[in-house]
ChimeraX commands (.cxc) that place a marker at each C-alpha (Angstrom):
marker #1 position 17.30,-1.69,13.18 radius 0.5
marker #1 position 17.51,-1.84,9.12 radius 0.5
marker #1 position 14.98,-2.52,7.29 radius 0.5
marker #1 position 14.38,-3.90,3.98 radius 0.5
marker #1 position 12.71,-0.77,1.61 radius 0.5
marker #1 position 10.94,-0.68,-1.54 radius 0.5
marker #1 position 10.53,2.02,-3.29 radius 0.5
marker #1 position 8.41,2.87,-6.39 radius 0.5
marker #1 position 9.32,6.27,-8.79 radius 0.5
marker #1 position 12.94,6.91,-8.44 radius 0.5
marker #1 position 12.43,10.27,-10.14 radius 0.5
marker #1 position 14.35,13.31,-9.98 radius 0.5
marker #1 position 13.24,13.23,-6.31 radius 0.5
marker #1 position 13.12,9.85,-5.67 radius 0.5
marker #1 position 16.46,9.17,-6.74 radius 0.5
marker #1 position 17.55,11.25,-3.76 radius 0.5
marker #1 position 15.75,9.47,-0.96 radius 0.5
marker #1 position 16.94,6.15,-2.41 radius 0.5
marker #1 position 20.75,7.62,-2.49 radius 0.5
marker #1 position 20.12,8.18,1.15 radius 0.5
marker #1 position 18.31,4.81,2.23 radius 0.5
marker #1 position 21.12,3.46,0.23 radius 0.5
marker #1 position 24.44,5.57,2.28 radius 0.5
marker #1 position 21.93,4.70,5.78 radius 0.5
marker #1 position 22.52,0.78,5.68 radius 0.5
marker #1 position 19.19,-0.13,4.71 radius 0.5
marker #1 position 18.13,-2.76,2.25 radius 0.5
marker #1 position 16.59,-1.34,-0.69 radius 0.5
marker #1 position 14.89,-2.98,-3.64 radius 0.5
marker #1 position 13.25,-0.76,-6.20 radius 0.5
marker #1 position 10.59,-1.19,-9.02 radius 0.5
marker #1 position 11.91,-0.83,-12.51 radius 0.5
marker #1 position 9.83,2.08,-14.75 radius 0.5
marker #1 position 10.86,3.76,-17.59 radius 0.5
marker #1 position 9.96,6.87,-15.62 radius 0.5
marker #1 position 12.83,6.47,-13.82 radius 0.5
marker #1 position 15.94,8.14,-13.63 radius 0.5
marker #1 position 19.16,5.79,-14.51 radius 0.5
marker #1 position 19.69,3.31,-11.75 radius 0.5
marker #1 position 22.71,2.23,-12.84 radius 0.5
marker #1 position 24.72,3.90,-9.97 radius 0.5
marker #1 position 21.74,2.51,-7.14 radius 0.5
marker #1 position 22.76,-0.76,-8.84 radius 0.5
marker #1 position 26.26,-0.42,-8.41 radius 0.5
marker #1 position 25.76,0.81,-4.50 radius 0.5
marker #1 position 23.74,-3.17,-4.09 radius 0.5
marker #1 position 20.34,-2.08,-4.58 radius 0.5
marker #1 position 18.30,-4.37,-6.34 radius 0.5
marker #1 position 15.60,-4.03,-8.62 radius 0.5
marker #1 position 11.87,-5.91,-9.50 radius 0.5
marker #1 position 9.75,-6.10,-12.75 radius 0.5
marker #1 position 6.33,-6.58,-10.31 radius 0.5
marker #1 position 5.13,-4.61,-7.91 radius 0.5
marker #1 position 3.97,-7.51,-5.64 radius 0.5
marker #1 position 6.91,-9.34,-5.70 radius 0.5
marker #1 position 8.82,-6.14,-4.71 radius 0.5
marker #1 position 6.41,-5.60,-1.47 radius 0.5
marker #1 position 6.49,-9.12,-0.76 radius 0.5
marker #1 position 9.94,-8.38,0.23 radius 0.5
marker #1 position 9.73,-5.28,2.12 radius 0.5
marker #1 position 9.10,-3.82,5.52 radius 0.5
marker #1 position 8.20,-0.42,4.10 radius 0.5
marker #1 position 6.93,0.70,0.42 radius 0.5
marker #1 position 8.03,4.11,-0.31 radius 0.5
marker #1 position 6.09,5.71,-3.30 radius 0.5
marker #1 position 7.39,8.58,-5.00 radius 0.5
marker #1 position 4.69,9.17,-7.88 radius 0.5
marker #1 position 3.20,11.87,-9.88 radius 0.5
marker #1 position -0.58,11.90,-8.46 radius 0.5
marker #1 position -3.23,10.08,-6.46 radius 0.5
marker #1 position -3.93,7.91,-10.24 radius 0.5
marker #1 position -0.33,6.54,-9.92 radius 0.5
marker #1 position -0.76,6.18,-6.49 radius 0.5
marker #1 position -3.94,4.12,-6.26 radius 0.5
marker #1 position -2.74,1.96,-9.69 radius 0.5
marker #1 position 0.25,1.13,-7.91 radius 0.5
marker #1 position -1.59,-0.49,-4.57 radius 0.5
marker #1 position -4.66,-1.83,-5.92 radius 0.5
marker #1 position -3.79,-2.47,-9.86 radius 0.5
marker #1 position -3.52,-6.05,-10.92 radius 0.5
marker #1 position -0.22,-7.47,-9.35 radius 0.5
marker #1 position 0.00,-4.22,-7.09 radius 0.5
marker #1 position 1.83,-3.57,-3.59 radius 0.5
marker #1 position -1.93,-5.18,-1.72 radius 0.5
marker #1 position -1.49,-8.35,-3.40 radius 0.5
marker #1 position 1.95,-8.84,-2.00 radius 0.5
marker #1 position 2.12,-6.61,1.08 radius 0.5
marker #1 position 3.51,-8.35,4.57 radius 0.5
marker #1 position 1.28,-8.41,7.48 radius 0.5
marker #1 position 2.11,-4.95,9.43 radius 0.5
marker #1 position 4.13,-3.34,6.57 radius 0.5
marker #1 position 4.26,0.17,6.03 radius 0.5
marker #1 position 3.55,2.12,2.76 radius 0.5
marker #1 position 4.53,5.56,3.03 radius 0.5
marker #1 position 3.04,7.66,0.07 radius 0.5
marker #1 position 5.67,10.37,-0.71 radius 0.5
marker #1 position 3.47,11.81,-3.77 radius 0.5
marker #1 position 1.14,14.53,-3.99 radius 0.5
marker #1 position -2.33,13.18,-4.48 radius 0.5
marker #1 position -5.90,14.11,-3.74 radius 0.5
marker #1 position -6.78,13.89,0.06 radius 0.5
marker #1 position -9.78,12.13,-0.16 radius 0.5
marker #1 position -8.02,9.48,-2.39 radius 0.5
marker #1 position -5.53,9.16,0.49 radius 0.5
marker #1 position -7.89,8.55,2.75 radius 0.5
marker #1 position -9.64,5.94,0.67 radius 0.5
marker #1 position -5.98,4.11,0.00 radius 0.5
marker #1 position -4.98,4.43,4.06 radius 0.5
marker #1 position -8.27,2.42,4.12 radius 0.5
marker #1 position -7.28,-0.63,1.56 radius 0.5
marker #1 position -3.98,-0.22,2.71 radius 0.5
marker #1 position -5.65,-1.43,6.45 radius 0.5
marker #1 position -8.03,-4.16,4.64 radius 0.5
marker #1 position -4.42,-5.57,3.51 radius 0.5
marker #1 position -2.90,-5.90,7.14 radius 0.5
marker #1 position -0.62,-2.57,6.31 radius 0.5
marker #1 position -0.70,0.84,7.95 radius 0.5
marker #1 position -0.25,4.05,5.47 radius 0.5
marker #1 position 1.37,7.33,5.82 radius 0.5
marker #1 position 1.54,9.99,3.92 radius 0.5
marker #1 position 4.38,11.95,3.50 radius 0.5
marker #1 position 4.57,14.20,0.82 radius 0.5
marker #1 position 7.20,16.36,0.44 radius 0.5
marker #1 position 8.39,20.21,-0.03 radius 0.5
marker #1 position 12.01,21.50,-1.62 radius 0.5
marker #1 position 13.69,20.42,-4.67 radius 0.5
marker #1 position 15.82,17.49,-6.27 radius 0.5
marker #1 position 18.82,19.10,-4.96 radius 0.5
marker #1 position 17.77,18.51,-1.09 radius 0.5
marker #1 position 16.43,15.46,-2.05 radius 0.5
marker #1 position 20.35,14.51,-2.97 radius 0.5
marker #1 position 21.09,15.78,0.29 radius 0.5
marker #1 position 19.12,14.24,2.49 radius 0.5
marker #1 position 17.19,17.45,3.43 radius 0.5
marker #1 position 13.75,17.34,2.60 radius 0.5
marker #1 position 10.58,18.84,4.56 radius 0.5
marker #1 position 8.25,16.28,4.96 radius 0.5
marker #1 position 4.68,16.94,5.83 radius 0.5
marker #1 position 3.18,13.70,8.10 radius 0.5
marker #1 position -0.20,12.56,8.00 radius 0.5
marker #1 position -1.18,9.16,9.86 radius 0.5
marker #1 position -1.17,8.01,13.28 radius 0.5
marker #1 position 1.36,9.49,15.52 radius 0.5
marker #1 position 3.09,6.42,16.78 radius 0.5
marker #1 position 3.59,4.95,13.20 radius 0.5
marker #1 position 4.98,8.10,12.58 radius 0.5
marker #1 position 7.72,7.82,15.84 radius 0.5
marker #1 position 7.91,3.84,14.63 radius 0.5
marker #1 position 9.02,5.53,11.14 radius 0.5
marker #1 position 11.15,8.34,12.29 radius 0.5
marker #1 position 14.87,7.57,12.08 radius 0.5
marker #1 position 14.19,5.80,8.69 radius 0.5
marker #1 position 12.52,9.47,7.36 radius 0.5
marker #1 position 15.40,11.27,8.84 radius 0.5
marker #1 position 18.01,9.63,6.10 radius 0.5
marker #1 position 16.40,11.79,3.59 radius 0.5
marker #1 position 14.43,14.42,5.41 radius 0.5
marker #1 position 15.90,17.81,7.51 radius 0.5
marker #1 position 12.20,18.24,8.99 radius 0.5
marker #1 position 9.53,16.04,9.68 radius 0.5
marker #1 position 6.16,17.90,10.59 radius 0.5
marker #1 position 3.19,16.02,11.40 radius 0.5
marker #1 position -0.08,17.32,10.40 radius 0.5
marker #1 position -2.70,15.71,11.45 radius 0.5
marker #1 position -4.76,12.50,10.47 radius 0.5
marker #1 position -4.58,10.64,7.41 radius 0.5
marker #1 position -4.73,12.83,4.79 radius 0.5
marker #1 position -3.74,15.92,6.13 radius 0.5
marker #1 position 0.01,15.62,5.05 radius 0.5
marker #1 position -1.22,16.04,1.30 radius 0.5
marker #1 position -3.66,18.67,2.58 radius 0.5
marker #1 position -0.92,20.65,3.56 radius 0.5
marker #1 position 1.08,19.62,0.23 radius 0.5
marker #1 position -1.74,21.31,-1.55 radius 0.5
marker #1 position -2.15,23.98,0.53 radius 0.5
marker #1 position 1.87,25.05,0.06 radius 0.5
marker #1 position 1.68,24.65,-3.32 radius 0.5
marker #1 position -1.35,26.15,-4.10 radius 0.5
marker #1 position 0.34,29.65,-2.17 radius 0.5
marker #1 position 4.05,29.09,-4.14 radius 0.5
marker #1 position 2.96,28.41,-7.08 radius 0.5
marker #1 position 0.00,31.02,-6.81 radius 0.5
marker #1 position 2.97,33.62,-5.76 radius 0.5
marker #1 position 5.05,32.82,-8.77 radius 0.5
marker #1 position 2.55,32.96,-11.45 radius 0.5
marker #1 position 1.20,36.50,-10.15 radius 0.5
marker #1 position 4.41,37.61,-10.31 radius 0.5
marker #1 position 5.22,36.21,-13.67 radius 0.5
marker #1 position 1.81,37.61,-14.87 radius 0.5
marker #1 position 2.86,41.41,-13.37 radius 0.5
marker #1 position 6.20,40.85,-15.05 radius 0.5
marker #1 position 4.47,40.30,-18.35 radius 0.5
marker #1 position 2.26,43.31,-18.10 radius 0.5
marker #1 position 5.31,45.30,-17.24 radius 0.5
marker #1 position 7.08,44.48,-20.21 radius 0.5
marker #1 position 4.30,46.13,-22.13 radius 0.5
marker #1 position 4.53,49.30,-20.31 radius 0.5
marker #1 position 8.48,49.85,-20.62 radius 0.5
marker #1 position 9.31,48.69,-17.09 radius 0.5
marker #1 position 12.89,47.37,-17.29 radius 0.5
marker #1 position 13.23,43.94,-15.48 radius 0.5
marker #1 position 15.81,45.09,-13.55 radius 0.5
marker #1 position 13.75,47.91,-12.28 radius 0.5
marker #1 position 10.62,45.02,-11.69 radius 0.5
marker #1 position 12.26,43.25,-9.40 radius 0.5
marker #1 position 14.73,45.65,-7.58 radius 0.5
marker #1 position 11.28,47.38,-6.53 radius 0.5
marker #1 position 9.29,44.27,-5.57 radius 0.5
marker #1 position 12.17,43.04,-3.22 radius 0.5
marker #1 position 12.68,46.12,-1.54 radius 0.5
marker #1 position 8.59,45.81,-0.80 radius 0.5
marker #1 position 5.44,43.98,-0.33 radius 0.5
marker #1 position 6.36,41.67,-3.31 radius 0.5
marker #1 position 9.71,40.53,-1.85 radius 0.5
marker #1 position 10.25,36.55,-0.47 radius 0.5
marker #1 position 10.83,33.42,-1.95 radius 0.5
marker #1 position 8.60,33.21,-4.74 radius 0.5
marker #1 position 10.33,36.39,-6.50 radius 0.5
marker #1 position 13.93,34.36,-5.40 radius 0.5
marker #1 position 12.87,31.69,-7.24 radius 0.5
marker #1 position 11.36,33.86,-10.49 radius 0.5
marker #1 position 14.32,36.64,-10.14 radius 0.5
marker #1 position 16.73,34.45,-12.45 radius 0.5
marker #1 position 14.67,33.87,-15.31 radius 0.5
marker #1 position 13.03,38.03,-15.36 radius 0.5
marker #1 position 17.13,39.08,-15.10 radius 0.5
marker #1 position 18.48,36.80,-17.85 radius 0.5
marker #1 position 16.34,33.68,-18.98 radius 0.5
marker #1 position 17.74,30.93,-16.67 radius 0.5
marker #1 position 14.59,28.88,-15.36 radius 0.5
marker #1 position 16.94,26.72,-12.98 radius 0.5
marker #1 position 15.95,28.46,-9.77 radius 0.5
marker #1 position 12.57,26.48,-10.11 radius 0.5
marker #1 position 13.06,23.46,-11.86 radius 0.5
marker #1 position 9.35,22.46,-11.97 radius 0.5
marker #1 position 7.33,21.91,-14.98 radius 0.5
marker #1 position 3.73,23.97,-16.06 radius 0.5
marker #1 position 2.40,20.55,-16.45 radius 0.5
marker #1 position 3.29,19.42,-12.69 radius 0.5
marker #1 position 1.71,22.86,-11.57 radius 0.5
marker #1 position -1.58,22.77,-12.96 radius 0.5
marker #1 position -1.60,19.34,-11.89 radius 0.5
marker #1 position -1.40,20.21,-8.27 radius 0.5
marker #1 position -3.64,23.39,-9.12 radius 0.5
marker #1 position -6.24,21.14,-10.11 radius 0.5
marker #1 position -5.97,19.06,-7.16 radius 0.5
marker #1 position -6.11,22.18,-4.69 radius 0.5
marker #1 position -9.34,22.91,-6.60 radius 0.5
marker #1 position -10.52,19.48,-5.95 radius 0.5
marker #1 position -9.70,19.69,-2.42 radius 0.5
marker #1 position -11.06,22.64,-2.19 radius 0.5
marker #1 position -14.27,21.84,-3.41 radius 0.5
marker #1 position -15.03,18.80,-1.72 radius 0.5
marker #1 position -14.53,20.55,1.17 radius 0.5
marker #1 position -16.91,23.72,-0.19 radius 0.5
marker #1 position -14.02,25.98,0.46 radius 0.5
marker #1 position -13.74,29.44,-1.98 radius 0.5
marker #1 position -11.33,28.75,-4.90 radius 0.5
marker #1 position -11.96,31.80,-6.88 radius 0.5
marker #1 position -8.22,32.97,-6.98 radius 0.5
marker #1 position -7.30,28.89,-6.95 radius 0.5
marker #1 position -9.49,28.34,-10.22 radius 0.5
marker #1 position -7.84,31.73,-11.89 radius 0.5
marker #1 position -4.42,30.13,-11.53 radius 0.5
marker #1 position -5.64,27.15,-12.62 radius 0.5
marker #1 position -6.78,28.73,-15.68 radius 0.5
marker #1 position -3.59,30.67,-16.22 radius 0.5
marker #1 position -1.59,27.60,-16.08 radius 0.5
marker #1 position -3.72,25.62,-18.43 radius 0.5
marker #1 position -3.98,28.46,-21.04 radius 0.5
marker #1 position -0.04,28.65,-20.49 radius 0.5
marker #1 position 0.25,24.85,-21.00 radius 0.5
marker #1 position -1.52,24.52,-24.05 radius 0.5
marker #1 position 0.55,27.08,-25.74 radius 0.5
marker #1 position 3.72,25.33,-24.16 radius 0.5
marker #1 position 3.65,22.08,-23.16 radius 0.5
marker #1 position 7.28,21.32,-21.74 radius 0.5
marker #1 position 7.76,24.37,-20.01 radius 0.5
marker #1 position 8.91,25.34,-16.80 radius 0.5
marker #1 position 6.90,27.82,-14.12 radius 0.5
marker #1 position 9.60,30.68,-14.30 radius 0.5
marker #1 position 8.88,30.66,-18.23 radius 0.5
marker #1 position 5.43,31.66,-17.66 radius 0.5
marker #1 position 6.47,35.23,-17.33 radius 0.5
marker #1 position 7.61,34.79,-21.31 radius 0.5
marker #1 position 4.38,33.03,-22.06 radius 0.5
marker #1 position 2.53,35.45,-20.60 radius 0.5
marker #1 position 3.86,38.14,-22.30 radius 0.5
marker #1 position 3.47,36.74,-25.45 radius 0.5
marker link #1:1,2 radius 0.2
marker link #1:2,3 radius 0.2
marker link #1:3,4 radius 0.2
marker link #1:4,5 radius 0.2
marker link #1:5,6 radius 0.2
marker link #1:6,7 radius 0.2
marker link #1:7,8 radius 0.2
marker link #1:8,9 radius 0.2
marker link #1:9,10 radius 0.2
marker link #1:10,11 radius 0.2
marker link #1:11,12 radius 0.2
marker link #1:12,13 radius 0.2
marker link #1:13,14 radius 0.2
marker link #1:14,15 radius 0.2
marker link #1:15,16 radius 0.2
marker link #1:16,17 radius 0.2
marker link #1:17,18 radius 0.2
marker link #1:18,19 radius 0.2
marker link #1:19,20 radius 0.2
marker link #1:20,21 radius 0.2
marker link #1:21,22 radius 0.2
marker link #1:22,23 radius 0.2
marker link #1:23,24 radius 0.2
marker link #1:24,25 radius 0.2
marker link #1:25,26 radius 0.2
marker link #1:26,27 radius 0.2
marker link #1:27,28 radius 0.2
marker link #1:28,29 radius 0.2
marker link #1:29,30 radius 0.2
marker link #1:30,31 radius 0.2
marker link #1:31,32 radius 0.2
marker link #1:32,33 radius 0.2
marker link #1:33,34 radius 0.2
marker link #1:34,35 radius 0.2
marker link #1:35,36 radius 0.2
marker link #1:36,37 radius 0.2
marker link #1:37,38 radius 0.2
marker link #1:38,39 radius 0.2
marker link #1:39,40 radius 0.2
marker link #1:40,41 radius 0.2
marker link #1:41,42 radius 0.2
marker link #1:42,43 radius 0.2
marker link #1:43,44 radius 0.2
marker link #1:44,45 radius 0.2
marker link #1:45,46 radius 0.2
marker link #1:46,47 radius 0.2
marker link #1:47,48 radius 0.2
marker link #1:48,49 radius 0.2
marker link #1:49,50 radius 0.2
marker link #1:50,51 radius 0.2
marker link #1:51,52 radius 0.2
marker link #1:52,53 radius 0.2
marker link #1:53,54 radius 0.2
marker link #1:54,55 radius 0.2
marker link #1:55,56 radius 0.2
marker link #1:56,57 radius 0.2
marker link #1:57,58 radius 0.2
marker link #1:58,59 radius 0.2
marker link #1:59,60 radius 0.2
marker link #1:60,61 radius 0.2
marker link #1:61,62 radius 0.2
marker link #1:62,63 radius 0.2
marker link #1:63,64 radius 0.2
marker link #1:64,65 radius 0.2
marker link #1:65,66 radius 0.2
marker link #1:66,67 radius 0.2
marker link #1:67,68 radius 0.2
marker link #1:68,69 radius 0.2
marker link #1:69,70 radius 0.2
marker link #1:70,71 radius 0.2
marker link #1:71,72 radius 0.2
marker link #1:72,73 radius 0.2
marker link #1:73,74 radius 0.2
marker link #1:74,75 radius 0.2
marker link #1:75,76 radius 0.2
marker link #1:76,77 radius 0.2
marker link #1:77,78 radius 0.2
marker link #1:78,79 radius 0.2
marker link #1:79,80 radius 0.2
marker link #1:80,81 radius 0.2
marker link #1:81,82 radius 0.2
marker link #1:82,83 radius 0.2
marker link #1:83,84 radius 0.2
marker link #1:84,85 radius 0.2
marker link #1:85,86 radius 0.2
marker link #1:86,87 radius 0.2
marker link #1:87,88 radius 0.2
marker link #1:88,89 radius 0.2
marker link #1:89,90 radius 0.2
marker link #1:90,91 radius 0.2
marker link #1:91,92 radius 0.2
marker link #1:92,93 radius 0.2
marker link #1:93,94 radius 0.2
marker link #1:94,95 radius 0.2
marker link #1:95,96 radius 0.2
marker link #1:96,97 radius 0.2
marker link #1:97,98 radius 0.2
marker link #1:98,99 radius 0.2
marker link #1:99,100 radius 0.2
marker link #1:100,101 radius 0.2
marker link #1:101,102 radius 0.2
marker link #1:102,103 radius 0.2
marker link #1:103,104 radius 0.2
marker link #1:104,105 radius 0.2
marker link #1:105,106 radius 0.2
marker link #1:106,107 radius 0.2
marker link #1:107,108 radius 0.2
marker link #1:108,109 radius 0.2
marker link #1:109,110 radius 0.2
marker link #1:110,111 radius 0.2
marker link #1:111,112 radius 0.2
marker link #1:112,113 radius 0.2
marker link #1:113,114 radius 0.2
marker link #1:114,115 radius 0.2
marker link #1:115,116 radius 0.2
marker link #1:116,117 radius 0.2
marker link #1:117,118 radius 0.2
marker link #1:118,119 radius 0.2
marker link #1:119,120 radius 0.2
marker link #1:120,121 radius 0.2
marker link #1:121,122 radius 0.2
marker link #1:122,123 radius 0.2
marker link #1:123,124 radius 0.2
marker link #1:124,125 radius 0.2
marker link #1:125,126 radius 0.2
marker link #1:126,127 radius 0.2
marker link #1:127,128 radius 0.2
marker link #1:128,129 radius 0.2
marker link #1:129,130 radius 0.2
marker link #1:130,131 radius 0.2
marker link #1:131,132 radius 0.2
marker link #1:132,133 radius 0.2
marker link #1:133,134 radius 0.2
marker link #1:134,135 radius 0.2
marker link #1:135,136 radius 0.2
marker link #1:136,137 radius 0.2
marker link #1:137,138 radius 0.2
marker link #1:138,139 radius 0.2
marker link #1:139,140 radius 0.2
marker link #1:140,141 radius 0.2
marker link #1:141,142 radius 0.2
marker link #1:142,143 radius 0.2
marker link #1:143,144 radius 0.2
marker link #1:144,145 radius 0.2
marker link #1:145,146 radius 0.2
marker link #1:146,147 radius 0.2
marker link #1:147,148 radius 0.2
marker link #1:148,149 radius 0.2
marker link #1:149,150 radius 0.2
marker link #1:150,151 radius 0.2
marker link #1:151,152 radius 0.2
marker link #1:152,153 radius 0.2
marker link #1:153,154 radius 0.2
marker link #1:154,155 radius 0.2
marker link #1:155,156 radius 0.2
marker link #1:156,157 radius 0.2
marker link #1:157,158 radius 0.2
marker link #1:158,159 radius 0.2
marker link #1:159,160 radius 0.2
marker link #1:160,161 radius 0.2
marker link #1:161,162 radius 0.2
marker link #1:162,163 radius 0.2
marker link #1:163,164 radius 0.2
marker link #1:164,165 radius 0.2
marker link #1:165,166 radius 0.2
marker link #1:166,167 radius 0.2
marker link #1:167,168 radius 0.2
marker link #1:168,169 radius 0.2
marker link #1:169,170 radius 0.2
marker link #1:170,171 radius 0.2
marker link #1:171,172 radius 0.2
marker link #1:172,173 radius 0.2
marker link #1:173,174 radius 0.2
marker link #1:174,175 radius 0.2
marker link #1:175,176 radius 0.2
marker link #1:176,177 radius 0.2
marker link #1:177,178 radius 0.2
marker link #1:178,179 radius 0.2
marker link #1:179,180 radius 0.2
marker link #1:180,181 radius 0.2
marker link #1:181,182 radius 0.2
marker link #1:182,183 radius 0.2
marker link #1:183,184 radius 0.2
marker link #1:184,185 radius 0.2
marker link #1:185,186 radius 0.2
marker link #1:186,187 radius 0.2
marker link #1:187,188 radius 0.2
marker link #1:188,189 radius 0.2
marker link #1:189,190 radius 0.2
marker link #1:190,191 radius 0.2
marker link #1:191,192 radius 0.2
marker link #1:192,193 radius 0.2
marker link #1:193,194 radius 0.2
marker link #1:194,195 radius 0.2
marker link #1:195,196 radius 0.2
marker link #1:196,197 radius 0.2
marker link #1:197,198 radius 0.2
marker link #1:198,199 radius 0.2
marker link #1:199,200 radius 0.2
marker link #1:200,201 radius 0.2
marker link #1:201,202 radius 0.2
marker link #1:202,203 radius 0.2
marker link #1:203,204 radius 0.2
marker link #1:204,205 radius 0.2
marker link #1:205,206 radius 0.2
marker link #1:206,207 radius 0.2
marker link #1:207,208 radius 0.2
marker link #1:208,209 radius 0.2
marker link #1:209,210 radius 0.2
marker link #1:210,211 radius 0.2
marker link #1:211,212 radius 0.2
marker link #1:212,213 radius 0.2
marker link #1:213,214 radius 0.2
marker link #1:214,215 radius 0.2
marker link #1:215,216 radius 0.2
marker link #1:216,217 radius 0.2
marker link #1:217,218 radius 0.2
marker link #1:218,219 radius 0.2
marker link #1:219,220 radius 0.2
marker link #1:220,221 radius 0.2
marker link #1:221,222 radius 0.2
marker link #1:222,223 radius 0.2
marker link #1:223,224 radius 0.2
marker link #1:224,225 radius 0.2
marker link #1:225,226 radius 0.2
marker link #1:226,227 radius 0.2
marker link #1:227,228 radius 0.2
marker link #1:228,229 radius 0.2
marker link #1:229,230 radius 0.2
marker link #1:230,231 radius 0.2
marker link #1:231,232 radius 0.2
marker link #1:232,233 radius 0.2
marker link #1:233,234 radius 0.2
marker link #1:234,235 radius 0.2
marker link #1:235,236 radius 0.2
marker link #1:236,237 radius 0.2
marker link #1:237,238 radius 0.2
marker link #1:238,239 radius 0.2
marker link #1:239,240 radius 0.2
marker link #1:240,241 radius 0.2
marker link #1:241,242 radius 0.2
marker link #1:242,243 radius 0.2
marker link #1:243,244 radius 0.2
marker link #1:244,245 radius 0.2
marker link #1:245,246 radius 0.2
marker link #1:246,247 radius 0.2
marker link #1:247,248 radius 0.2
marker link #1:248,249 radius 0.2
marker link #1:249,250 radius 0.2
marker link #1:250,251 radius 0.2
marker link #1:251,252 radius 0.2
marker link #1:252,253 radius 0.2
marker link #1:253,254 radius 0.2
marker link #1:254,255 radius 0.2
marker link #1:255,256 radius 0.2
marker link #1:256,257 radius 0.2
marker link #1:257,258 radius 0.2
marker link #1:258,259 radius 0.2
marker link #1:259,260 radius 0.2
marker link #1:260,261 radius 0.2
marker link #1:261,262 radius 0.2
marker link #1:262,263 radius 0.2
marker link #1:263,264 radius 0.2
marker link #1:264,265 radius 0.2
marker link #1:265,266 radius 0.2
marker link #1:266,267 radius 0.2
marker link #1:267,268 radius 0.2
marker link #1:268,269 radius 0.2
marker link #1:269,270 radius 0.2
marker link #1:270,271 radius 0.2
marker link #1:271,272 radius 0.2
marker link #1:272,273 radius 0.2
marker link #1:273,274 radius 0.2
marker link #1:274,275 radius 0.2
marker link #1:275,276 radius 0.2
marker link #1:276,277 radius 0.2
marker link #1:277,278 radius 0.2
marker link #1:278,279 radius 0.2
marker link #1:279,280 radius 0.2
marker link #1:280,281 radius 0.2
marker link #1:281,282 radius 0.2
marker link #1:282,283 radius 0.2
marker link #1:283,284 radius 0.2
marker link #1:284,285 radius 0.2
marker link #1:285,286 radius 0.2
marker link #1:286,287 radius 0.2
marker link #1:287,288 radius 0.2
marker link #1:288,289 radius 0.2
view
């Protein structure tokens, strides 16, 4: 059965899943942001769009947010003229974001007050998979919301893993990110310091992959160290130390050690302050000074 979507953030990723929802038959609306990317094409394909956010979930089955953090995220459902004020009795919001897990919790919670039912759903990959439909989705919620929601995650989503409670699908978000992004910037930091002992780039990385530093992370890095193209991870400094930050606040609240998660951190404010539009794989440039 096709339902009628809403979506909020049709970012770089969000554009993706709503290309999908769109080619799967289902209704979408979507809010209009100056965040997002050009919707002139969504337009064309019969999506519609809304200038309020309770309007737009008045009209929907499911909300689908796509946002940067858990701020976005709880301005969006509980702002003045949010998703609560307009949200049907038994809708669905599925968070897509990456936000704090306690603020999850604490939205799956208003979301209830409202007559909803929350899920969250954030995701792993990049734009390009969101374009084809192939996302990893990590699931937190109740398990048979999360069968109720299935075949309308599968139009933009290759695997669908459920993790737990409430909450523990933006754990896990975290928890990946923290490691992949922690992975990358070691590398790029080892990749500076080489530099400044004559250790050719080629040589760098040949070496790693053939050992203990080989894997995805050095995949991702291995363009930019060979010849200064950053499109193997298209993801900004900014977004990192944003979910850096929120791994540390995770990580505290749950009185978990985040020595090596606040050294990161550190790394990738120092390296935003001296560059604030760059990209993770540049860090091995900023580093090196």
């Amino acid at each position: 059965m096709k339902k009628k979507i809403g979506m909020v953030g049709i970012g770089m990723m969000g554009h993706g899943i709503a290309s999908n929802l769109v080619k799967h038959g289902h209704e979408l609306a979507v809010f209009e942001h100056p965040g997002n990317q050009p919707l002139d094409g969504l337009v064309a394909a019969g999506v519609t769009t809304y200038k309020s956010l309770k309007e737009l979930a008045a009209r929907s089955d499911v909300v689908i947010l796509v946002l940067t953090g858990a701020p976005q995220v709880e301005g969006v459902l509980t702002g003045a003229g949010g998703i609560l004020e307009g949200l049907r009795p038994g809708a669905v919001v599925i968070d897509c974001s990456t936000s704090i897990p306690s603020t999850t919790v604490r939205m799956a919670g208003a979301v209830r007050a409202a007559g909803g039912r929350l899920l969250d759903s954030p995701m792993t990959r990049t734009p390009k998979e969101a374009a084809e439909g192939r996302l990893n989705l990590l699931i937190g919620g109740d398990t048979g919301l999360l069968e109720e929601c299935r075949p309308l995650l599968q139009c933009f989503a290759e695997n669908i893993t459920h993790m737990g409670p409430v909450g523990a699908g933006h754990s896990m978000k975290l928890l990946h990110n923290y490691v992949s992004l922690g992975m990358v910037s070691l590398i790029a930091e080892a990749a500076a310091c080489a530099g400044r002992n004559g250790v050719a780039p080629d040589a760098f990385v040949d070496v790693l992959a053939k050992g203990g530093g080989g894997g995805i992370a050095l995949e991702r890095i291995k363009p930019f160290l060979l010849a200064g193209d950053s499109s193997g991870l298209r993801f900004s400094v900014a977004n990192a130390r944003k979910d850096l930050d929120y791994y540390n606040a995770m990580a505290g609240d749950a009185g978990s050690p985040r020595e090596i998660a606040g050294a990161v951190l550190a790394t990738l404010e120092s390296a935003l302050a001296r560059e604030p539009g760059a990209l993770v794989p540049e860090l091995a440039r900023i580093l090196a000074g």
